[in-house]
C-alpha positions as CSV (number, residue, x, y, z in Angstrom):
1,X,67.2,61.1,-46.9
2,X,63.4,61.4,-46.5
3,X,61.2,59.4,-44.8
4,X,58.3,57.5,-45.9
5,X,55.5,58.8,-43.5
6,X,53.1,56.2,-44.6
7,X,53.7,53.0,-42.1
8,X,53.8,49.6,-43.9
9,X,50.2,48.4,-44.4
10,X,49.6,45.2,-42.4
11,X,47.8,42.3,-44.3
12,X,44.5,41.5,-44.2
13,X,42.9,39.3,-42.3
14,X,41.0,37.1,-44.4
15,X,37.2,36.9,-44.3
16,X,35.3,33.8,-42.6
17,X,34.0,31.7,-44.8
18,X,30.5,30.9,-45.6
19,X,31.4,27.6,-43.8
20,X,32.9,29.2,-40.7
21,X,29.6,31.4,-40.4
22,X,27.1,28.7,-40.4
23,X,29.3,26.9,-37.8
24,X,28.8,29.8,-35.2
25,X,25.3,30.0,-35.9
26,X,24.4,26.8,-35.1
27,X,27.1,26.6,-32.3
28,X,25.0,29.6,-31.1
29,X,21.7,28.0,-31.8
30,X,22.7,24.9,-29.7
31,X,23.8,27.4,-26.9
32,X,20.5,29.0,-27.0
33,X,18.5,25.6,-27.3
34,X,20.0,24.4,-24.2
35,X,19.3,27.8,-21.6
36,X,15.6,26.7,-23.1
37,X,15.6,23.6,-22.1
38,X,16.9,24.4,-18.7
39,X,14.6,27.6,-18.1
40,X,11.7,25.1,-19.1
41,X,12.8,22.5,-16.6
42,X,13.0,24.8,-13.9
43,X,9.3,26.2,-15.1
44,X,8.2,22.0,-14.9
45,X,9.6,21.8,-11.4
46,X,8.1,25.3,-10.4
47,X,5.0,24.3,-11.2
48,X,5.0,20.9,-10.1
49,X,6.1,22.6,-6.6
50,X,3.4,24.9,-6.5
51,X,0.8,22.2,-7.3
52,X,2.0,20.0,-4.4
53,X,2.1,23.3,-2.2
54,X,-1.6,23.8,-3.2
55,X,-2.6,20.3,-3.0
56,X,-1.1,20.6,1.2
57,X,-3.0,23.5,1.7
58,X,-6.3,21.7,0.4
59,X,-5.8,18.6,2.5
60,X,-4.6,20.7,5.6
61,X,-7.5,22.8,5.2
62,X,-10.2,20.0,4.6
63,X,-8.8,18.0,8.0
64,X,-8.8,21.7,9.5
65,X,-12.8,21.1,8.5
66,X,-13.5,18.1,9.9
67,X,-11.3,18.7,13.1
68,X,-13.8,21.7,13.9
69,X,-17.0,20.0,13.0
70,X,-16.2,17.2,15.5
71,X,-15.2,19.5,18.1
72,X,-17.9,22.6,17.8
73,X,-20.9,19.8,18.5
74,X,-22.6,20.7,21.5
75,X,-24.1,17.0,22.5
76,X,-23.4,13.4,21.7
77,X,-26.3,13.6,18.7
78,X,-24.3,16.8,17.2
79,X,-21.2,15.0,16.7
80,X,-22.5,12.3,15.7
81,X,-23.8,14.1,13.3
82,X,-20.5,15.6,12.1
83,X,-18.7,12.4,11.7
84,X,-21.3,11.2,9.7
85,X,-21.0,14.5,7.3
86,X,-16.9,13.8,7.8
87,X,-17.1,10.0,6.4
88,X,-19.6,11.1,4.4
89,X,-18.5,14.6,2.1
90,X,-14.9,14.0,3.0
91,X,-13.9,10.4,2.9
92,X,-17.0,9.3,0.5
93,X,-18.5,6.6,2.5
94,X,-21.8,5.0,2.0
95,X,-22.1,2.2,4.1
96,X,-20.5,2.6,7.8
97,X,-20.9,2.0,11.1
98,X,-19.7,3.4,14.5
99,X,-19.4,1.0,17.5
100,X,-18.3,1.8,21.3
101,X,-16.2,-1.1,23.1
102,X,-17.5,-2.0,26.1
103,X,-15.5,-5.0,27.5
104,X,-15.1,-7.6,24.5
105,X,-18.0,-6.3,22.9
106,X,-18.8,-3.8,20.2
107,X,-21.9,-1.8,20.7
108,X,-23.4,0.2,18.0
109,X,-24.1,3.7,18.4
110,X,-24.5,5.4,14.8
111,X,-24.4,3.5,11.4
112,X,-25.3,4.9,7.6
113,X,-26.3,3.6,5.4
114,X,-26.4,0.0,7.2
115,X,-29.5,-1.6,8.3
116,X,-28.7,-5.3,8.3
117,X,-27.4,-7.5,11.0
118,X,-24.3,-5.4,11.1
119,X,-25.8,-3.2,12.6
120,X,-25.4,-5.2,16.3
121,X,-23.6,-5.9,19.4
122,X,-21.3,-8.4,18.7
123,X,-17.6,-9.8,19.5
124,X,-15.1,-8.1,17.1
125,X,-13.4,-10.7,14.7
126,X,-11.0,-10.7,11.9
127,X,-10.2,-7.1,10.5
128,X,-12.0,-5.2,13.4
129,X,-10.3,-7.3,16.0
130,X,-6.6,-6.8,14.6
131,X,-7.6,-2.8,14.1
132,X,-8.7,-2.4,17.9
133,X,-5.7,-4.5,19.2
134,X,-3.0,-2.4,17.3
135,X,-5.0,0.6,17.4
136,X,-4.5,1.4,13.8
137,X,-6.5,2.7,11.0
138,X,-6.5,-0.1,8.3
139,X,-7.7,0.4,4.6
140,X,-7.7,-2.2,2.1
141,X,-6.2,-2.0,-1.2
142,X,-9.0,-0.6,-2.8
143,X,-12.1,1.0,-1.9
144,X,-13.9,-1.6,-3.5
145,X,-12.4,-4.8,-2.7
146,X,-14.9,-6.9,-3.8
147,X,-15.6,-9.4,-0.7
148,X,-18.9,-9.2,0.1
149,X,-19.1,-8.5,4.4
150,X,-15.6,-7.4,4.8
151,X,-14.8,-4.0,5.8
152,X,-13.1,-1.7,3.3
153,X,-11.2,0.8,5.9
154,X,-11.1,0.3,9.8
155,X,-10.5,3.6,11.5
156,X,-10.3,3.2,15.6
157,X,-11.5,5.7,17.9
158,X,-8.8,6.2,20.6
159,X,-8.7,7.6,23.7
160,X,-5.1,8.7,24.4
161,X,-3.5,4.5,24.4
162,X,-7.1,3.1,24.5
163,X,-9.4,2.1,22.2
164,X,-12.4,3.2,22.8
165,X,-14.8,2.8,19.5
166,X,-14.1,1.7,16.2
167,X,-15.3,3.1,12.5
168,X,-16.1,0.2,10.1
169,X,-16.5,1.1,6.5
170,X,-18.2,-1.4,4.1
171,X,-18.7,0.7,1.3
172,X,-17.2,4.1,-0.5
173,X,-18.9,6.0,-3.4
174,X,-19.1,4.4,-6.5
175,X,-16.3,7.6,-7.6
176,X,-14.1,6.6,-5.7
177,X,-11.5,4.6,-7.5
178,X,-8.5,4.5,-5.1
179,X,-7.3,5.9,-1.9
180,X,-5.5,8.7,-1.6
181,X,-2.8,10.7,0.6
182,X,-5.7,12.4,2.1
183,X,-7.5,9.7,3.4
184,X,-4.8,8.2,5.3
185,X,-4.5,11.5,6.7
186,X,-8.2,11.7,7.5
187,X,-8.3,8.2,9.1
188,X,-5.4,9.4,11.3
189,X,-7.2,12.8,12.3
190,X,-10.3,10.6,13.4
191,X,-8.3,8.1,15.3
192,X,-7.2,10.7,17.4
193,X,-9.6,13.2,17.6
194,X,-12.9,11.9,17.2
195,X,-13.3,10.0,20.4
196,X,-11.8,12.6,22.8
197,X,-14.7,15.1,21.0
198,X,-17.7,12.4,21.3
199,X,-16.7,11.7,24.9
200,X,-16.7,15.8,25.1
201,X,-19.9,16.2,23.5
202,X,-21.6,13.7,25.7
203,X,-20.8,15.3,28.6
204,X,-22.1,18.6,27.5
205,X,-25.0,16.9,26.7
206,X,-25.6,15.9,29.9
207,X,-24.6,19.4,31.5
208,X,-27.2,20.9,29.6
């Protein structure tokens, strides 16, 4: 008997419906929405990295600045000088006076923009006491507290655990709306350094 070479045809499989085709699409769609929404995530935090990376490097370089200025002055009048340009182009003073302790007494040695009665020796009371007793930079809420008199921001000048001068702000630029991360870091730069590099500069002075 002969053989049917011709193997039994299998059925066919049924087409997908229209239905079943528009279900993978937007399964696929949704896939595809999501890896967006994650790559655009990771492009927000990127970003937001680099930002902060290039915000450090501004700050690190503008206390870099002022560090140099203070310590390049070749007499007293010099770095005087610079700190005035520091408070001045970098914190945005306008009113401020430096003072030198001697005893219980604050002695002036450099103001700007001050030409009142502040502008004296006198005993150190309220703000500019606490400041030179802690030996902390103080700042307050806003640049612009609105009490007329008070300090704004109280930056002491210390010699390794002694105090040796004190900055008193009374007023910032009319710009400047709020403190930021930068000037804390400035104040702290200037409590450290900016005494060791008047004392410095004084002495070269008088070596000249």
């Amino acid at each position: 008997m002969k053989r049917d070479p011709t193997p039994p045809s299998s059925a066919a499989e049924p087409e997908p419906s229209a239905r079943d085709r528009l279900d993978r699409c937007q399964a696929e769609l949704v896939r595809l929405r999501r890896r967006l929404e994650a790559a655009e995530t990771a492009n927000r935090r990127l970003a937001a990295e680099h930002a902060e990376m290039d915000e450090s490097l501004a700050v690190l370089t503008r206390l870099w600045v002022a560090a140099t200025a203070l310590h390049e002055a070749a007499d007293e009048p010099s770095a005087l000088r610079a700190l005035e340009e520091v408070m001045i182009n970098l914190a945005g003073t306008e009113e401020f006076c430096v003072f030198e302790v001697e005893g219980a007494t604050l002695v002036p040695v450099h103001a700007f923009g001050v030409a009142d009665c502040r502008f004296r020796r006198h005993a150190p009371a309220g703000v500019v006491a606490r400041v030179l007793e802690s030996g902390d930079p103080w700042r307050a809420e806003s640049p612009h507290p609105g009490v007329p008199g008070e300090p704004a921001a109280c930056i002491p000048l210390r010699m390794g655990r002694r105090v040796a001068g004190v900055v008193v702000v009374w007023g910032f630029l009319p710009q400047k709306l709020a403190f930021e991360p930068f000037d804390l870091e400035l104040f702290a730069l200037l409590a450290n350094r900016a005494a060791p590099a008047l004392r410095a500069s004084r002495l070269l002075g008088a070596a000249a």
